[in-house]
SEDREN-616820 format. One record per residue (C-alpha): x, y, z; residue number from 1. Coordinates in Angstrom, 1 decimal. Layout:
<recs>
{{X Y Z} NUM},
...
</recs>
This chain:
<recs>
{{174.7 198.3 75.2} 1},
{{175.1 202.1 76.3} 2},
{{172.4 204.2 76.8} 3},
{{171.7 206.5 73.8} 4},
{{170.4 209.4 75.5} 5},
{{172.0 212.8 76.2} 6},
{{172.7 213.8 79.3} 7},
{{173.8 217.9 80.1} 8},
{{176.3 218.1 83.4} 9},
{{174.5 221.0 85.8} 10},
{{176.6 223.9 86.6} 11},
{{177.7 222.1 90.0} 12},
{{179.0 219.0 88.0} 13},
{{180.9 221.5 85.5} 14},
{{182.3 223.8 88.6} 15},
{{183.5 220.3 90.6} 16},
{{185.2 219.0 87.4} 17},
{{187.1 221.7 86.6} 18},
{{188.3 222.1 90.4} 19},
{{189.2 218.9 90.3} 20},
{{190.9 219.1 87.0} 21},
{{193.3 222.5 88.4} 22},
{{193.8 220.5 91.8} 23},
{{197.6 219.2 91.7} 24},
{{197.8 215.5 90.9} 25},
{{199.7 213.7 93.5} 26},
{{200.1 210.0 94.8} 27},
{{198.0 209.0 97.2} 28},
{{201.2 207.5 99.5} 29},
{{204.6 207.3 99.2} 30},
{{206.3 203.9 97.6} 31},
{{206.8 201.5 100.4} 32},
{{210.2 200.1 101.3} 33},
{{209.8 197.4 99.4} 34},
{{208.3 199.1 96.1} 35},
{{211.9 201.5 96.7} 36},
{{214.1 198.8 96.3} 37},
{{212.3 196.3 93.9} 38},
{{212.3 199.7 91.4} 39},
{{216.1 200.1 92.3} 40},
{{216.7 196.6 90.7} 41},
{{214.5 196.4 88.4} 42},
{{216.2 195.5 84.6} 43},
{{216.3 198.5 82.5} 44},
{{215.3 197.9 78.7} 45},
{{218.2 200.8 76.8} 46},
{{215.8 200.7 73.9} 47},
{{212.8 201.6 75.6} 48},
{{214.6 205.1 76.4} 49},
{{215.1 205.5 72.5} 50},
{{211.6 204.5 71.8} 51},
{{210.3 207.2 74.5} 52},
{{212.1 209.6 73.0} 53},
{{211.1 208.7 69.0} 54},
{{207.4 208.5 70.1} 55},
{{207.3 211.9 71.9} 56},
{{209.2 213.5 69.1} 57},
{{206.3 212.0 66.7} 58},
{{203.7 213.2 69.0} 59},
{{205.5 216.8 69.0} 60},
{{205.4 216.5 65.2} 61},
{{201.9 215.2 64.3} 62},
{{199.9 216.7 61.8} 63},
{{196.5 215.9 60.7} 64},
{{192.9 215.9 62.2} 65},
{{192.7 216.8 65.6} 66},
{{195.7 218.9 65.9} 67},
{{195.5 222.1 68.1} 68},
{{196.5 225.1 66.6} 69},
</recs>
């Protein structure tokens, strides 16, 4: 079970955070020559495209609690 009690981040926790949250979000290594070519032949599925596409669309569109102005 979690522990119920509050805890409040220290200015040092809030200040690393955000840095870390700006910094640029990058691999941590390039795809190996092996991970290259087994994504070059990897089966594509031509309706997960459309579904991509239908679910970003609904996302663009939602309405409802927890919607940013």
């Amino acid at each position: 079970m979690a522990d119920a009690r509050k805890t409040r981040p220290s200015d040092k926790t809030r200040a690393a955070e955000e840095s870390e949250a700006r910094r640029a979000h990058v691999a941590d290594r390039d795809p190996t020559a092996e991970e290259s070519e087994d994504a070059k032949q990897a089966p594509r599925d031509p309706d997960a495209a459309e579904h991509y596409d239908e679910m970003a669309k609904r996302g663009a569109q939602q309405q409802g609690e927890g919607r940013l102005p």
